[in-house]
N, C-alpha and C positions, 0 to 999 in steps of 0.2 A: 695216355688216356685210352682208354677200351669202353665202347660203348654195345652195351650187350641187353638183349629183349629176352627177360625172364621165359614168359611166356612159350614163345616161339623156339628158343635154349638159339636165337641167331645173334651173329657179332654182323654189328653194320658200319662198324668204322673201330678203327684206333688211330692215335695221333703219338708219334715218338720222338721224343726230344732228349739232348741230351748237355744237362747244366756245365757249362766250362764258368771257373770261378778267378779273379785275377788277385788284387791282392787286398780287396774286403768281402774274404764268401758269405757274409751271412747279411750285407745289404745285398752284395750280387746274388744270392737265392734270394730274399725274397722279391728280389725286381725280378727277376729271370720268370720268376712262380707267378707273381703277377700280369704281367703283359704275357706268358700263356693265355692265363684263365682268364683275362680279359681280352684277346685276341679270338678266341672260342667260345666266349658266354651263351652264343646262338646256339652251339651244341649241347652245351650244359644245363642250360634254362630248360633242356628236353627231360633231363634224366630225372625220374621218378622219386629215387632212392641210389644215394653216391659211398661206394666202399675206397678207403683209403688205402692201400696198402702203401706202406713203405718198404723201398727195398736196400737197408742201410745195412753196410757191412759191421756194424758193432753191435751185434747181438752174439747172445748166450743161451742155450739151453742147458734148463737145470731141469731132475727130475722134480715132480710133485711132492713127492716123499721130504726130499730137503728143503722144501723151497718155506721161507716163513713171510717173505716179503718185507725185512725189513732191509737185507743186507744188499739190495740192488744194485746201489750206486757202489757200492765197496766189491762184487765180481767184475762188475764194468770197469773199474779203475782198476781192477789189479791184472785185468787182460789187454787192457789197452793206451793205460794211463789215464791221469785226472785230466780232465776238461771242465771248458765253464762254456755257461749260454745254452744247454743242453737240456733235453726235456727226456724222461725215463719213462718208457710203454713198457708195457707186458702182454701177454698173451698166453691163454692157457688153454693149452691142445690136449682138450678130454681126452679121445682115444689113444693117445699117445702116453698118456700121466705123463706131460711134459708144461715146464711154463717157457714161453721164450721172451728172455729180457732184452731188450735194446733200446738205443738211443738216439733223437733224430734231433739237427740244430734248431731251437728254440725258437729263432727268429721264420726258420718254414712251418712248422706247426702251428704257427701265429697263421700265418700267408693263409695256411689251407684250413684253418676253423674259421678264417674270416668269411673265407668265402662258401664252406662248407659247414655251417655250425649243427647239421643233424647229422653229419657222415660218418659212419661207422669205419674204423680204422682197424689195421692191423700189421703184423709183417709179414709181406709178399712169403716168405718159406712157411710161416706156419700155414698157410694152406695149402703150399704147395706139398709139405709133409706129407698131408694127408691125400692127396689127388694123384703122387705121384705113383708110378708102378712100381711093386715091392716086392719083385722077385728076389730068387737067392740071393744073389752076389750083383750087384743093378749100381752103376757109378752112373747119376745124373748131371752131366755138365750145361750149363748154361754160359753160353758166351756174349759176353759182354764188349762194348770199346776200352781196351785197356785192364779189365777185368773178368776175372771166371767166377761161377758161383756152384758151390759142387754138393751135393747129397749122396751118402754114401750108404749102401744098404746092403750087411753081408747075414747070411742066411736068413733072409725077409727081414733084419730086424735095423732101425737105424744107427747107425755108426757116429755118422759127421753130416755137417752143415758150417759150411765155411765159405769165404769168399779170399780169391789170391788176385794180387796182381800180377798182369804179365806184358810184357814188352815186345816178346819175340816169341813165333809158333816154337822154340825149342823151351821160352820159360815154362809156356803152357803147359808143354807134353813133360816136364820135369813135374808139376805139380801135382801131376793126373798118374803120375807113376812113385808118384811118392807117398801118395796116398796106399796104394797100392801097397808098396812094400812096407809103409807103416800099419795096414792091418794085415798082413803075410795073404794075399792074394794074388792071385799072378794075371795079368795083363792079358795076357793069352784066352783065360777062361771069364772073367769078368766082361760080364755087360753093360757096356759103354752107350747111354743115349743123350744126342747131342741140341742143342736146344738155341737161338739166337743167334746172332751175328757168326755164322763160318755155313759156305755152300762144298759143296762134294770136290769141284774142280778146284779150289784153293789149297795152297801148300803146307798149309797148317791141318786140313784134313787127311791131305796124304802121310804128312808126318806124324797124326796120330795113328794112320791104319797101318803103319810099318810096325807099331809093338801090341796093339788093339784088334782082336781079330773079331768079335765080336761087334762093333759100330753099325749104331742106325740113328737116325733123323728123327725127332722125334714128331709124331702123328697126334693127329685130334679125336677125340670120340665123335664115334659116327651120330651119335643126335645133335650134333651141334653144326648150325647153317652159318655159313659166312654169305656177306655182301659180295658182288663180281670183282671190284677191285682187290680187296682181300687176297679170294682167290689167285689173283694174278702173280703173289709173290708164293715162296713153297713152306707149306704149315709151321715147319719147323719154326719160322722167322717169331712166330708170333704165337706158339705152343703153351711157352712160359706164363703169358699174360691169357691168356684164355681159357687154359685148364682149370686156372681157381675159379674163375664167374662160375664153375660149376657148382660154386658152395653154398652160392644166392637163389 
């Protein structure tokens, strides 16, 4: 949760948690979701106007051109297989003529209209699409626990938005160079910015700066104020989640 004052463009708090599920996920999400947002309501009962993003690895981008809306549930099943208990989002990224499909468990989208029934939703990459920086050849990685989420941008234009899993810094740095050699870019000349869980002194950063010579941390725009605590961890941490409040 990111609590961010339009106004002032200041972040005065976030809250990160991270749902481990045992072996019934969709009561343990929505308990998990619940005793947050009941754990927090003093923060909540604050905020003016609440955006949801979800940040759920089965989505799809399709162009505008193609997209009719009816076939949804039938790209989601055929890139990921059929599921049940499931609720289908969309989102449509004007600047882009992009729609992006995905899908988040039924039983949490319950959790968060119960408690949010005016809040505007979305998925975390489509705005972050549009916020991110779109130089030539720009490979945006976001590190997650157990997970990467990557944006791929080769001559300013989008490529990929995908999420991998990884176990070990050598899964990671496989996934980040395979991307690479699946759109013939080379490692060397591409621009690597890094986003989420990995600090400079750790061995999964050294191990990406042995084939990545371009890597940087990624930064905040200078209008935008944090709270002192905030401050006290490095931008990077918290880049992800704060770049889109730009869009509010």
């Amino acid at each position: 949760m990111l609590f961010y004052d339009k106004e002032s463009k200041t972040v005065s708090g976030a809250l990160l948690y991270e749902l481990t599920y045992n072996v019934q996920p969709e009561i343990d999400a929505i308990s998990s979701i619940e005793n947050i947002l009941n754990n927090n309501s003093h923060f909540i009962k604050k905020a003016g106007t609440v955006t949801i993003l979800y940040n759920v690895n089965e989505a799809t981008l399709i162009p505008i051109q193609y997209y009719d809306g009816y076939a949804n549930e039938d790209y989601l099943n055929l890139i990921y297989g059929n599921t049940v208990n499931t609720q289908i989002l969309t989102d449509e990224i004007e600047e882009k003529q992009i729609m992006n499909v995905y899908r988040a468990l039924n039983p949490m989208v319950l959790a968060l209209n119960k408690f949010f029934p005016h809040a505007k939703y979305c998925h975390s990459g489509s705005l972050q699409l549009q916020l991110f920086a779109q130089r030539a050849d720009t490979l945006h990685c976001i590190v997650y626990n157990r997970q990467i989420k990557v944006l791929f941008y080769k001559n300013g234009k989008l490529q990929l938005l995908q999420y991998y899993a990884y176990g070990t810094a050598a899964d990671m740095l496989y996934c980040l160079l395979n991307v690479c050699a699946q759109y013939d870019v080379s490692p060397a000349s591409v621009s690597l910015v890094l986003y989420g869980l990995i600090e400079q002194n750790s061995n999964l950063y050294k191990e990406i700066y042995n084939y990545f010579l371009n890597v940087e941390m990624a930064s905040l725009p200078e209008a935008i104020s944090l709270s002192e605590e905030i401050k006290q961890h490095p931008p990077h941490f918290f880049a992800h989640l704060i770049i889109p409040a730009l869009c509010e």
